[in-house]
C-alpha positions in Angstrom: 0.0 0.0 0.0 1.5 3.2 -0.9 1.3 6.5 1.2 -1.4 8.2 -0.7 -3.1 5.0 0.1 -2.9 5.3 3.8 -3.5 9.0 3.1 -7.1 8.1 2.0 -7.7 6.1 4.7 -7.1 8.8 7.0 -9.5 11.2 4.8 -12.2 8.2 5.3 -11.9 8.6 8.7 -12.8 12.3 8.7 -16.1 11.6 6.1 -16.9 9.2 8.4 -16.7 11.5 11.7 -19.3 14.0 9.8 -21.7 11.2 9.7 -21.4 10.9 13.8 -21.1 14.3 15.1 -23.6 13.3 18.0 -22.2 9.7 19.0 -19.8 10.3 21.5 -18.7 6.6 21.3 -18.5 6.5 17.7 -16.0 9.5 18.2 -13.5 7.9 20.1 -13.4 4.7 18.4 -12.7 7.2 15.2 -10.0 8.8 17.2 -8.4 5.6 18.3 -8.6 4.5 14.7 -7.0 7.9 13.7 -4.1 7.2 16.1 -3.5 4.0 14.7 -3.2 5.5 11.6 -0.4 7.3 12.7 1.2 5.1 15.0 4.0 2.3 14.5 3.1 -1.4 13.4 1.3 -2.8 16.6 3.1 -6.3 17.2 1.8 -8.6 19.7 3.9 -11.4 21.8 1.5 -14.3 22.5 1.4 -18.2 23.2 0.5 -20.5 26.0 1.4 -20.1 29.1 5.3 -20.3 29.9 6.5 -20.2 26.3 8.7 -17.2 27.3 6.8 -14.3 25.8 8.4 -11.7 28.5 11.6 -13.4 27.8 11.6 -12.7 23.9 10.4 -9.2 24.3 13.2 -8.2 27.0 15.6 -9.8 24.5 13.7 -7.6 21.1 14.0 -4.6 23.4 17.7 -5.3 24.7 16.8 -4.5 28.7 15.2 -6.6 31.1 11.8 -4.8 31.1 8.9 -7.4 30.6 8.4 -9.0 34.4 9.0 -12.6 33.6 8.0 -14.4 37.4 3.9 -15.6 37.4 2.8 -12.2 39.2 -0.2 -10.1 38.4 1.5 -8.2 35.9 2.1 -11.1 33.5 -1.8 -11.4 33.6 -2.2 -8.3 32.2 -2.2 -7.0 28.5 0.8 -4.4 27.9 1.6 -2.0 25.3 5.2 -1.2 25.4 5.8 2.0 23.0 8.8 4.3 22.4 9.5 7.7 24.7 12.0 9.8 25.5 11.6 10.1 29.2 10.5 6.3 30.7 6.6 5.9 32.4 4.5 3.6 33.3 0.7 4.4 32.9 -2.3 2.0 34.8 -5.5 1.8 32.9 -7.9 0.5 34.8 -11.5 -0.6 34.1 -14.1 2.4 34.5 -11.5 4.8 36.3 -8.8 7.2 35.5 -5.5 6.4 34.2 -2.6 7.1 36.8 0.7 6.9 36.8 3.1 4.7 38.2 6.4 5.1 40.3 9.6 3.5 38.0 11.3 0.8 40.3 14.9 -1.2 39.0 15.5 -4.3 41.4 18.7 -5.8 40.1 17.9 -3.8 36.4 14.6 -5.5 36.5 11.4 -2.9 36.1 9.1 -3.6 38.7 5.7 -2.9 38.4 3.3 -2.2 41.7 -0.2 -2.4 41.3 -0.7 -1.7 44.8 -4.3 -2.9 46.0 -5.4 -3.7 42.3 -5.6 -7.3 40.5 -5.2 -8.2 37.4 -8.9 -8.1 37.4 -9.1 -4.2 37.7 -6.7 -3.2 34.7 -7.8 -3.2 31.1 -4.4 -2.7 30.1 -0.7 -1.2 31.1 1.1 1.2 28.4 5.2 1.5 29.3 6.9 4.4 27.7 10.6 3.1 27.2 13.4 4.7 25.0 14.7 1.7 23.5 15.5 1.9 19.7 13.7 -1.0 19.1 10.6 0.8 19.9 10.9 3.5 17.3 9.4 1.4 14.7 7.0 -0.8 16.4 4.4 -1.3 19.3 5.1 -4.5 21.2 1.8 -5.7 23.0 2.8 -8.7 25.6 -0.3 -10.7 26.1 -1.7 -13.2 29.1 -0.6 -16.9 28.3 -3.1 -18.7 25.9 -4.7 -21.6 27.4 -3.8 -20.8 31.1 -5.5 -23.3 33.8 -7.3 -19.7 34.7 -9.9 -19.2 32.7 -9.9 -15.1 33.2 -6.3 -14.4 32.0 -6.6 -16.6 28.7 -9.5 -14.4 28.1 -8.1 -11.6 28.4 -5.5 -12.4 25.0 -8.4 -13.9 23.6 -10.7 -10.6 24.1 -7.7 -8.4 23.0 -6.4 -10.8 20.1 -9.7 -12.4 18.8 -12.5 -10.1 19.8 -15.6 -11.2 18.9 -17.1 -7.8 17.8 -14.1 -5.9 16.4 -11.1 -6.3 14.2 -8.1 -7.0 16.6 -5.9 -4.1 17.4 -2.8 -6.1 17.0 -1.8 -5.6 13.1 0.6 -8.8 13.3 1.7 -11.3 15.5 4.6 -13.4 16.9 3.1 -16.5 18.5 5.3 -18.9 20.6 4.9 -22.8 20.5 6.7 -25.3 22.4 5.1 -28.0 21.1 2.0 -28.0 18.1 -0.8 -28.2 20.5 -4.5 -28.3 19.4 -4.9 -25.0 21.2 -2.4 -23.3 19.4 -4.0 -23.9 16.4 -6.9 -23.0 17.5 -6.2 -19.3 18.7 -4.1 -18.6 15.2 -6.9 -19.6 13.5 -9.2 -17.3 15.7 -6.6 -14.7 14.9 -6.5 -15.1 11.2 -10.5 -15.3 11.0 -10.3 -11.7 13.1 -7.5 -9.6 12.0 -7.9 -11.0 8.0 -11.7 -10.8 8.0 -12.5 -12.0 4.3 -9.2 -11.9 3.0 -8.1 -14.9 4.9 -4.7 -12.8 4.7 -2.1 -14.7 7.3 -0.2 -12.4 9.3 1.4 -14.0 11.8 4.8 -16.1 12.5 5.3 -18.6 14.8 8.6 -19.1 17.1 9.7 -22.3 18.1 10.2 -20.9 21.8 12.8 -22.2 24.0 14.2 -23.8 21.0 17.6 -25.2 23.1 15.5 -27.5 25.2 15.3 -29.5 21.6 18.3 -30.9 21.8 18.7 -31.0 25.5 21.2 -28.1 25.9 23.7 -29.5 23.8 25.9 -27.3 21.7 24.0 -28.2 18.6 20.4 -27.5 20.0 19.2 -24.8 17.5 20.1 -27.2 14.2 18.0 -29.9 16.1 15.6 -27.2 16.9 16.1 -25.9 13.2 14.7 -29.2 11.5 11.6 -29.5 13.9 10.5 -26.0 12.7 11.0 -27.0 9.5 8.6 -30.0 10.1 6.0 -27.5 11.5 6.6 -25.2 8.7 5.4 -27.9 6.1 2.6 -29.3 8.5 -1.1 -28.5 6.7 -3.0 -26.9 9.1 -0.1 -24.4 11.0 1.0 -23.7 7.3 -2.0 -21.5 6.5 -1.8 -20.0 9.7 1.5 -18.8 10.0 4.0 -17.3 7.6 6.7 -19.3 8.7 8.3 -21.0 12.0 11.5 -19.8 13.3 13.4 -21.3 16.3 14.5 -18.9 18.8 16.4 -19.8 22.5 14.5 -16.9 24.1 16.4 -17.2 27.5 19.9 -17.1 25.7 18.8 -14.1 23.8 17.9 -11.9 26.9 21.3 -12.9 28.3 23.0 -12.2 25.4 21.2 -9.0 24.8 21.9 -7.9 28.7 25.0 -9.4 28.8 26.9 -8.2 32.2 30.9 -8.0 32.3 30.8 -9.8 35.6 29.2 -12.3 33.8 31.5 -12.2 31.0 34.3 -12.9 33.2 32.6 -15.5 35.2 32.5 -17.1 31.5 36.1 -17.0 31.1 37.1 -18.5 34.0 35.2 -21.5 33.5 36.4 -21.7 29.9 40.2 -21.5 31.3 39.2 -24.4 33.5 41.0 -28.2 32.5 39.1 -29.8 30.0 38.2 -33.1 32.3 37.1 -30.6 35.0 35.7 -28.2 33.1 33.3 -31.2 30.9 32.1 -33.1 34.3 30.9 -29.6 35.0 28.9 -29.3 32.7 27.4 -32.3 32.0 24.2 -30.8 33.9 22.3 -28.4 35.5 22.9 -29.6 38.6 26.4 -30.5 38.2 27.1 -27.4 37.1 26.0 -25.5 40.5 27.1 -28.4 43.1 30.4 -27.2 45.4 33.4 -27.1 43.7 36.8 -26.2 45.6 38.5 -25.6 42.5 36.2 -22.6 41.1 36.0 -18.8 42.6 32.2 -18.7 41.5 30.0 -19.4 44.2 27.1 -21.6 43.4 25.0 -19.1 43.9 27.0 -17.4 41.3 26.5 -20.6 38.6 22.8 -20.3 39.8 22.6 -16.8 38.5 24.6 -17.8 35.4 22.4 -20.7 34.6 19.1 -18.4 35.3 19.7 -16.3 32.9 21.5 -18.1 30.1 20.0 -21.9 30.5 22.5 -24.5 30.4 22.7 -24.1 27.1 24.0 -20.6 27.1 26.7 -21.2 29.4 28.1 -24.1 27.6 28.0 -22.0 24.6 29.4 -19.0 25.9 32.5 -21.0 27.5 32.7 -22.5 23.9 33.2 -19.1 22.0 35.5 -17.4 24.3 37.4 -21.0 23.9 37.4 -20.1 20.2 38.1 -16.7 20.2 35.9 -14.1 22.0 37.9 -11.7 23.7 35.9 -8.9 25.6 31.7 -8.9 26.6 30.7 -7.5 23.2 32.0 -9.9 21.1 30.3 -12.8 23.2 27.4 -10.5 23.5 27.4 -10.5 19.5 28.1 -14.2 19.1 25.6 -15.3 21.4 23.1 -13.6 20.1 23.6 -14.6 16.4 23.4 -18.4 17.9 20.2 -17.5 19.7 17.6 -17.2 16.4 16.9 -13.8 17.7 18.1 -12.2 14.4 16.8 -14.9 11.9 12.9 -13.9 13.9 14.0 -9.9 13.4 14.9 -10.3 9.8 11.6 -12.0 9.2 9.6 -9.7 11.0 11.1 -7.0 8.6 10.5 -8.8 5.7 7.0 -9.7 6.4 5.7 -7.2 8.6 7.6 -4.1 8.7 7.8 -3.5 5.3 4.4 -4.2 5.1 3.5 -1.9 8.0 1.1 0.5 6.6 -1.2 -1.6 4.5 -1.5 -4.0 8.1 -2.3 -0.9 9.6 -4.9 0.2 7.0 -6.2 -3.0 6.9 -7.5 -3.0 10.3 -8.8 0.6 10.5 -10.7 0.0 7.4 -12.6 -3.0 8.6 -13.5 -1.3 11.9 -14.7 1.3 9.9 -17.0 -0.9 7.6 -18.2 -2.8 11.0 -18.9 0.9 12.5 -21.4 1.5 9.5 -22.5 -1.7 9.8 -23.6 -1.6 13.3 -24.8 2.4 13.0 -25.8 2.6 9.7 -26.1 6.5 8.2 -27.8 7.5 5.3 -25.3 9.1 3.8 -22.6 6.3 4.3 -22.5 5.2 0.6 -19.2 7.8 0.2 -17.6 6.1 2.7 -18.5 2.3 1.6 -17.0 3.4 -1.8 -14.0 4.5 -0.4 -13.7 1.4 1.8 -14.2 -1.0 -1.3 -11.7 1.0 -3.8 -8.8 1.0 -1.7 -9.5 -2.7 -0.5 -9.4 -3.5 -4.4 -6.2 -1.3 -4.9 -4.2 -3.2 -1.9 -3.0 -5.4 -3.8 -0.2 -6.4 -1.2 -3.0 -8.3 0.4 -3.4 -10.8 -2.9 0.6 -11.1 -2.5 0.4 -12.1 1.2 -2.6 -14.6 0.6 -0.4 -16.1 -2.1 2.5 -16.6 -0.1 0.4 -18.6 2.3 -1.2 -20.5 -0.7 2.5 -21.3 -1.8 3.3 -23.4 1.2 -0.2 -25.0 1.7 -1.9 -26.0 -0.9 0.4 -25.2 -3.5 -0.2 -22.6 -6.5 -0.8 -25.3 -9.7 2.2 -24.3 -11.1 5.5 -26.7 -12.0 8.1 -26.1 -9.0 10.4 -24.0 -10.8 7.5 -21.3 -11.6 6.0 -21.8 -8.0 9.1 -20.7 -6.3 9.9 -18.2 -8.9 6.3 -16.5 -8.5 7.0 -16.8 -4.6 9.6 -14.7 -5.0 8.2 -12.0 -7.2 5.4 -11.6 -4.9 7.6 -10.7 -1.7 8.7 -14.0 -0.6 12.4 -13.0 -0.3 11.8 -9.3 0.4 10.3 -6.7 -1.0 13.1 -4.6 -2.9 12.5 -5.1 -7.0 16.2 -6.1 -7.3 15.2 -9.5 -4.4 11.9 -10.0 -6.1 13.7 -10.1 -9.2 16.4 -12.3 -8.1 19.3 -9.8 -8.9 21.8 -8.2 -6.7 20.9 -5.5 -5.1 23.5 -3.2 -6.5 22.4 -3.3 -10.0 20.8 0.0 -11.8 17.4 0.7 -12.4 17.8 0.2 -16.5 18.8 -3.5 -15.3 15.8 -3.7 -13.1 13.3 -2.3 -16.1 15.1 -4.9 -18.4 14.1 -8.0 -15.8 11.1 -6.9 -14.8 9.7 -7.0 -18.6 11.3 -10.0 -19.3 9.9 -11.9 -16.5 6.5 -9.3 -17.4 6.2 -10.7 -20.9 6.9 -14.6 -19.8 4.2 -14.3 -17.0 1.5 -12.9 -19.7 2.1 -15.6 -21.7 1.6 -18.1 -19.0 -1.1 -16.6 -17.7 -3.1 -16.8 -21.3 -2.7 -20.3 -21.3 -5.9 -22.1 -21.9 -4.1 -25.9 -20.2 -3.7 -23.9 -17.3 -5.9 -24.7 -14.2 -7.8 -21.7 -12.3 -5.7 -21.6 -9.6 -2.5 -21.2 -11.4 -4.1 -18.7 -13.8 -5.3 -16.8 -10.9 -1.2 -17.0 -9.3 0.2 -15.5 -12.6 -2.3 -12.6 -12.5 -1.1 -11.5 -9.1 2.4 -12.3 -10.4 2.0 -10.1 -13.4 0.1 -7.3 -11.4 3.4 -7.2 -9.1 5.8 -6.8 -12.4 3.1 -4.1 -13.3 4.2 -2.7 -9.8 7.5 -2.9 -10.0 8.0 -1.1 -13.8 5.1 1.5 -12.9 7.5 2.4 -10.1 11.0 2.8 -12.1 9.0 4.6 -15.1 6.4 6.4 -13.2 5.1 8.0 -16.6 2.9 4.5 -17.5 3.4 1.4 -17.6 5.3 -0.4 -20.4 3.2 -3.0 -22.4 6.4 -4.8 -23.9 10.0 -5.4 -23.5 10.3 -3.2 -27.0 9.1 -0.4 -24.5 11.9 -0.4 -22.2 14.3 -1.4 -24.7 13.5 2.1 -26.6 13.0 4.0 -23.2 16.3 3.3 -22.4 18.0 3.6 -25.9 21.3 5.9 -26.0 20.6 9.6 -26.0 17.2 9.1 -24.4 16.4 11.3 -21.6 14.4 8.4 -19.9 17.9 6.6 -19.6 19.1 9.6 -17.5 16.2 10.0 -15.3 16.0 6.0 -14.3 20.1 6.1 -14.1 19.7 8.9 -11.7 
């Protein structure tokens, strides 16, 4: 969706306020939906309980921020958006928002709701001024199928609600195991933030990923090959973009990584190698007394609380091959974790597809709105509704994507992966849908694009061709229509012969695509 698009969803928003100038709840929903407009993508953490959705989000946000013990606050939906100047804010049900006091225990944010339960709050917003905030809204949500029956509906209220599009524009769900229930909620997610589109915007995280392979060095490849297995399993396939294995608790130690802790590292990778293997053989070796170490157990207990035992082996095992100072582990550990392999696909799938999610969801609260208050004179707005629906054709891309890895796109394998890619599957820049490097000029880019253009015509006006794969190069073609529109914004070219001339010697086209 392009910028005037989201442009003319705002401008729907103010036709529709002139058709409610008297409903005072009408009003704020249109507010909240003009704030959305405006605001980051909204991105929410959920799963079942103890999947380590607080965990992940301290390690996204690089700061031990999300309380991760079972208090009341984990039963609570929280918004955590950037600021300048840190705040917590309590919203609680039927009362005024207030303020809360900021508390550190051991770098930990603690979070006093004084004589309030979880009960009482609708929702917490944190103000924090970590980077990773600038270009997103994390929500943390309540565990999914908790043994308490009010905080799983609290996620399923926010997430899933039954009577309005969810406010969460994408989500990161975390599975420990394929459970029925998991299924469940991302289908009730899909059904709610998609609506008719059936679009699928969410990814799942193989959470806790180095309990796969019992700790051992080589967790994440065991962990690796499992997601793969969910990844091609039917029914989490059209539910999920893909499935990406993440050790959550080594990431948030990575990310907070202490130079005490460093050195603690070092000292147990200097150790003998008989010594220092029977030490690690298991959790509870690793902490039992040992004359030979300086670190306490209660220091090992600290060290294996926030990195797993998995962590600490691998930790000792890169200073052993190299590491020399806290940021180089820091960096090391992290790329082992997953935590950039999730990031990078979040990017590619949901960032750069921020503001037609966003769109998405303020225009189907707006059709519901005129649904459930119909105006007389809401046939502008309907219009409106319908034309840049039909325009968003980043939603046809999406739905395809999903299609691709389900039930397939009726196309040979070679065309199947190649229209995958066109569509977005690799990233959105012309030069990756393209497969070229990204360094090449836009001339180049013209040239492939009308290649691959005149090939997908063709194969789309082949009478042997089944519906579905006719209907797969349509959206393939419309995409190459996209990407020449956009390097020769004058119209687009209806045959290679076009671009060939438009970029003949001497041509003044040539100069203003070189530039």
């Amino acid at each position: 969706m392009s910028p005037d698009q989201l442009d003319d969803t705002a401008a729907l928003i103010e036709v529709t306020r002139r058709l409610y100038t008297r409903d005072e709840a009408a009003l704020e929903l249109l507010d909240r939906l003009e704030r959305r407009i405006r605001e980051p993508l909204r991105l929410a953490i959920a799963g079942i309980v103890k999947a380590g959705k607080s965990t992940l989000l301290n390690a996204i946000l690089g700061e031990q921020i999300a309380p991760t013990d079972a208090g009341e606050c984990t039963k609570i939906v929280t918004w955590y958006r950037y600021s300048e100047t840190p705040s917590i804010t309590l919203r609680p049900h039927g009362r005024p928002s207030q303020r809360l006091p900021l508390r550190r225990v051991r770098g930990k944010l603690v979070i006093d709701l004084g004589e309030m339960s979880a009960d009482d709050v609708e929702r917490i917003d944190i103000g924090w001024p970590a980077p990773a905030l600038k270009s997103v809204i994390l929500i943390d949500t309540p565990g999914i199928a908790s043994t308490s029956h009010e905080v799983s509906a609290r996620s399923m209220s926010f997430l899933t609600p039954s009577d309005s599009p969810s406010e969460a524009d994408a989500i990161v769900y975390l599975l420990r195991h394929l459970h029925p229930s998991d299924l469940g909620f991302l289908e009730a997610f899909r059904d709610t933030a998609a609506g008719p589109s059936q679009t699928v915007n969410a990814v799942a995280v193989l959470s806790r990923a180095d309990e796969i392979g019992s700790g051992r060095i080589d967790s994440l490849l065991s962990a690796r090959k499992v997601a793969l297995r969910y990844e091609r399993d039917g029914e989490l396939a059209s539910l999920a973009l893909g499935v990406v294995p993440v050790a959550g608790l080594l990431a948030e130690g990575a990310q907070t990584l202490r130079e005490a802790e460093f050195t603690a590292f070092r000292e147990l990778a200097a150790l003998d190698r008989v010594e220092r293997e029977r030490l690690l053989v298991s959790a509870d070796r690793f902490v039992r007394p040992a004359d030979h170490l300086s670190l306490s157990e209660r220091e090992r207990k600290e060290l294996l609380a926030r990195f797993g035992l998995f962590g600490v082996r691998l930790a000792i095992s890169l200073i052993r091959a190299g590491a020399t100072d806290s940021t180089q582990l820091s960096t090391q550990l992290v790329q082992h974790s997953g935590l950039n392999e999730l990031n990078d696909f979040v990017e590619l799938h949901f960032h750069s597809r921020a503001a037609s999610l966003k769109a998405r969801g303020v225009l189907d609260a707006l059709e519901r709105l005129l649904r459930d208050k119909p105006r007389r004179d809401s046939s502008t707005v309907l219009e409106g509704i319908e034309r840049i629906r039909a325009s968003a054709h980043w939603l046809r891309e999406l739905t395809l994507l999903s299609s691709a890895r389900t039930a397939g796109l009726g196309l040979p394998e070679d065309d199947a992966q190649r229209a995958a890619r066109i569509v977005g599957g690799d990233g959105l820049d012309p030069a990756l849908r393209l497969g070229l490097p990204q360094e090449v000029s836009a001339h180049e880019i013209a040239l492939q694009a009308m290649i691959e253009l005149d090939q997908w015509r063709a194969k789309s006006q082949s009478p042997m061709l089944e519906r579905k794969a006719t209907e797969t190069c349509r959206i393939v073609v419309r995409t190459l229509e996209g990407i020449v529109s956009g390097i020769s914004p004058t119209r687009p070219p209806q045959s290679l012969a076009d671009v060939v001339t438009a970029h003949a010697p001497g041509n003044s086209t040539t100069q203003v695509a070189d530039e």
